[in-house]
C-alpha positions as CSV (number, residue, x, y, z in Angstrom):
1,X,-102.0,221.7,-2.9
2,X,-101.6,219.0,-5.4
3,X,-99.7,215.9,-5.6
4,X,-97.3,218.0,-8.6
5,X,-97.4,220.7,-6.2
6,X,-95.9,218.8,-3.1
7,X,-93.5,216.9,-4.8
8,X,-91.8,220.0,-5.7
9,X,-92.0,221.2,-2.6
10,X,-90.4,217.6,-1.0
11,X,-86.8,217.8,-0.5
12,X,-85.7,214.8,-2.6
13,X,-84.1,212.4,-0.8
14,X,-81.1,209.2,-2.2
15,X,-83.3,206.2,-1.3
16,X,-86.3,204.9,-3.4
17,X,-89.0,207.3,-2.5
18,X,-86.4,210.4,-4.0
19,X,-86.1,208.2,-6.9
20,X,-90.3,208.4,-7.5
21,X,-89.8,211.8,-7.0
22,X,-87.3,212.6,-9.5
23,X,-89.4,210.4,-12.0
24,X,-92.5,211.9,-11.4
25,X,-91.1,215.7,-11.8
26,X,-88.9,214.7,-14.7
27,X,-92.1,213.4,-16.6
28,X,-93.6,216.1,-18.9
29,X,-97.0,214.2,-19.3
30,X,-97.4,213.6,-15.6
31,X,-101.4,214.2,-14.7
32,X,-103.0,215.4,-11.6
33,X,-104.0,212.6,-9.8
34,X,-107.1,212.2,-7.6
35,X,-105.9,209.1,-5.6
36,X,-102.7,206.5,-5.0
37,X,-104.0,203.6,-7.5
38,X,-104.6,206.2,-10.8
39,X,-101.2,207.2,-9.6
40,X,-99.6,204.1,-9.0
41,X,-100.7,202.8,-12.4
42,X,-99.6,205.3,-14.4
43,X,-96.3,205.0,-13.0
44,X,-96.0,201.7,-14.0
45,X,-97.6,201.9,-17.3
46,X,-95.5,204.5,-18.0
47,X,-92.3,203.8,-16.7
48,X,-92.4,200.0,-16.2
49,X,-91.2,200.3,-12.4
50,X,-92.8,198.4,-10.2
51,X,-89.9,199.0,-7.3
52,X,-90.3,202.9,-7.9
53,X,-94.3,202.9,-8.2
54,X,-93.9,201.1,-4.7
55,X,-91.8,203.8,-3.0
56,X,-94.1,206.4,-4.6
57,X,-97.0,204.8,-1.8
58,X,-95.2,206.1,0.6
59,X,-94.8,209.6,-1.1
60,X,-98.3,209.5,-1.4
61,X,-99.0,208.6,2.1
62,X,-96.8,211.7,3.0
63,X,-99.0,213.9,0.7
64,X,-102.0,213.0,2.2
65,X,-100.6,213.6,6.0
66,X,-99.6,217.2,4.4
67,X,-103.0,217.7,3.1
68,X,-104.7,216.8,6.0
69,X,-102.0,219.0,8.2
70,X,-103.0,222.0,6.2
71,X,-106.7,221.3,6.7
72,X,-106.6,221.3,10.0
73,X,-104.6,224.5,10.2
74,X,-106.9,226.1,8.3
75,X,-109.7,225.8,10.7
76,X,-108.1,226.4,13.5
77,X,-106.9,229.6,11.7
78,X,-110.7,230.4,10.6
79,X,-111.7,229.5,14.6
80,X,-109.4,232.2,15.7
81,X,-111.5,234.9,13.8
């Protein structure tokens, strides 16, 4: 799953971190990103929002719990064969 991919998949919440998320999926030019400080920096580059790009850590943080979630899910799913 990518970063895009989970954000969409996020129910979007009325604090900060719902705000990144509405940024970042409102953004037509928004890249895959391989790690939190490419992200982070595009945000505020592009944006200029240093509160937002903060909140977004946290988002990330989330998809990186996700990711690691579905990895271990996987094995045990392959185990089971």
């Amino acid at each position: 799953m990518t970063f895009t991919e989970f954000l969409t998949s996020r129910k979007v919440s009325h604090d900060a971190k719902g705000d990144f998320v509405r940024l970042a999926l409102s953004d037509p030019h928004l890249p895959h990103f391989e790690n939190w400080s490419e992200t982070r920096a595009y945000i505020v580059q592009r944006h200029d929002n240093e509160a937002i790009a903060d909140a977004g850590e946290d988002v990330w943080k989330e998809y990186q719990s996700a990711q690691r979630r579905a990895l271990r899910a996987s094995r045990a799913k392959s185990n089971e064969a």
